[in-house]
C-alpha positions in Angstrom: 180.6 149.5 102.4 183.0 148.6 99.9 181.9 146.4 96.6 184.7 143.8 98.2 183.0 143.9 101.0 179.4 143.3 99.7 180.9 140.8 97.4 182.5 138.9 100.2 179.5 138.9 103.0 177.3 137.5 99.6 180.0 134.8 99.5 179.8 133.7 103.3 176.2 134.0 102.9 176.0 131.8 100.5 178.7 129.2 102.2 176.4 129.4 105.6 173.0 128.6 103.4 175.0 125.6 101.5 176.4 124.7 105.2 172.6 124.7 106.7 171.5 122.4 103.9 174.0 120.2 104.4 173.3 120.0 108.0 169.5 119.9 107.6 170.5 116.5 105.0 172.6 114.9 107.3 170.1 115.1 110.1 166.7 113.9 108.1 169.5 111.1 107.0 170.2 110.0 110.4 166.7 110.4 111.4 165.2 108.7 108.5 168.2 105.9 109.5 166.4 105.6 113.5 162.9 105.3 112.2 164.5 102.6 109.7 163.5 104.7 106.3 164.6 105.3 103.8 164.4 109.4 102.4 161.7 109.1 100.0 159.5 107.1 102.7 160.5 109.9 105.4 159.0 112.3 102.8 155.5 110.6 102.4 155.8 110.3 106.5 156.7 114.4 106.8 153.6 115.0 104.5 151.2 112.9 106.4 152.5 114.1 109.7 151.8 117.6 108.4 148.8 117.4 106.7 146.9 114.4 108.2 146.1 112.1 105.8 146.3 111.7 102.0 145.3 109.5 99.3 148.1 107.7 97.6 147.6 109.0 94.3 148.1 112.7 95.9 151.9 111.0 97.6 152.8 109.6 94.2 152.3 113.0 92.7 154.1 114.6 95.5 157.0 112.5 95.7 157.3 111.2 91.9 156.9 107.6 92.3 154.7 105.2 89.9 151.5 103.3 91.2 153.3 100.8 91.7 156.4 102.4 93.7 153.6 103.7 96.0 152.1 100.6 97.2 155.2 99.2 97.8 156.2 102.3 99.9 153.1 101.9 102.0 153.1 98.5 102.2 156.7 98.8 103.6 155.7 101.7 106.0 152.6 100.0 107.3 154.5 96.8 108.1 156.4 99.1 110.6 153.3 100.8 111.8 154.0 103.9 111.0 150.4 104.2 109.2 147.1 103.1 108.5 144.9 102.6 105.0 140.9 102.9 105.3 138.8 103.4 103.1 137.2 106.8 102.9 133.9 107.2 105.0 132.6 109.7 102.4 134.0 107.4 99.1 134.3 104.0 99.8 136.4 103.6 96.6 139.1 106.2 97.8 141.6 105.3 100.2 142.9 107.5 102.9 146.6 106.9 104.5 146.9 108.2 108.1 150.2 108.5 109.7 149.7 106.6 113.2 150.4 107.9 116.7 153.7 105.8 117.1 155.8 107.3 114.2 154.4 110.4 115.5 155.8 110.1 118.8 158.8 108.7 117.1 159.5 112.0 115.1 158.3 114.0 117.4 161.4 112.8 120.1 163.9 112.7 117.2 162.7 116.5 116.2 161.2 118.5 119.1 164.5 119.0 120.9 165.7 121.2 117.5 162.9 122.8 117.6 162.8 123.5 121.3 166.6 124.5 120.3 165.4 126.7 117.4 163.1 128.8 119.5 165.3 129.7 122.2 167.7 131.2 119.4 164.9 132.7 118.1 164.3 135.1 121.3 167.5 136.7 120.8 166.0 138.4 117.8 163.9 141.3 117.1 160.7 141.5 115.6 162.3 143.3 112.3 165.3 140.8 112.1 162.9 138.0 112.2 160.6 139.4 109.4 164.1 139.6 107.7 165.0 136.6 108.0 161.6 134.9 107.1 161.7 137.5 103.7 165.1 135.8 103.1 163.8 132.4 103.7 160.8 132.5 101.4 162.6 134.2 98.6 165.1 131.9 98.5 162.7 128.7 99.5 160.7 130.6 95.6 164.5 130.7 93.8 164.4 126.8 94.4 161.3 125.8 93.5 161.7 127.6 90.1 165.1 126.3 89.3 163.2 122.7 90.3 160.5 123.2 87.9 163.7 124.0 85.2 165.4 120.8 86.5 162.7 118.4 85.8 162.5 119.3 82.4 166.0 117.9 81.7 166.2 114.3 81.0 168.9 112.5 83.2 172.4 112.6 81.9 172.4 108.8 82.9 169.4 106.8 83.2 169.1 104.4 85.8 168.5 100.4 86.0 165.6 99.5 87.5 
């Protein structure tokens, strides 16, 4: 193969990974919209739905919000019923936030048809061109995270009123 044509298949490669982002934004958009969200909240929601619970301290951390930002989040996403606070049975002073059954159903009927969707395209591949393809993914999930970590160290260009 040609250097042209390396340098061109790198090029659509990198157009169909922008284009999947972009269509992977504009659906957690939307679906953030239906659950009546907004992105930051549909984060902390995502995490508890994955993991089970969490203490707040452990969401502000993962999502970069203040003390204060987080209460106001779960105040905001309990109001909707989309989770509980209890204290923790094991440390009283800890609390533990629980994503509840009814944003998981919710998700669950905004999502499960992609990923119905997502496995029946998945069939049409081999066993190699899957490991492939999950080699690309995690590479390029690692190329993110470190140009993240680089990002955070620079201060906004503009700050922002609060």
């Amino acid at each position: 193969m040609s250097s042209d044509s390396l340098e061109k298949l790198r090029a659509a490669l990198g157009g169909e990974v922008q284009a999947n982002q972009s269509a992977v934004d504009a659906f957690d958009e939307r679906a953030a919209t239906i659950l009546g969200v907004n992105r930051t909240d549909m984060r902390c929601l995502e995490h508890l739905l994955d993991t089970g619970d969490a203490a707040p301290t452990e969401l502000g951390a993962l999502l970069g919000l203040t003390t204060g930002s987080v209460t106001a989040m779960l105040d905001r996403l309990e109001k909707l019923g989309y989770l509980t606070r209890n204290a923790d049975p094991a440390d009283r002073r800890r609390v533990v936030v629980r994503a509840t059954d009814l944003v998981r159903d919710r998700a669950m009927a905004l999502y499960m048809p992609m990923v119905e969707e997502g496995d029946r395209l998945m069939l049409g591949y081999s066993a190699e061109e899957l490991e492939l393809i999950i080699g690309f993914l995690r590479v390029t999930r690692g190329v993110y995270e470190r140009q993240l970590d680089r990002v955070r160290a620079i201060e906004p260009y503009v700050k922002r009123k609060r």
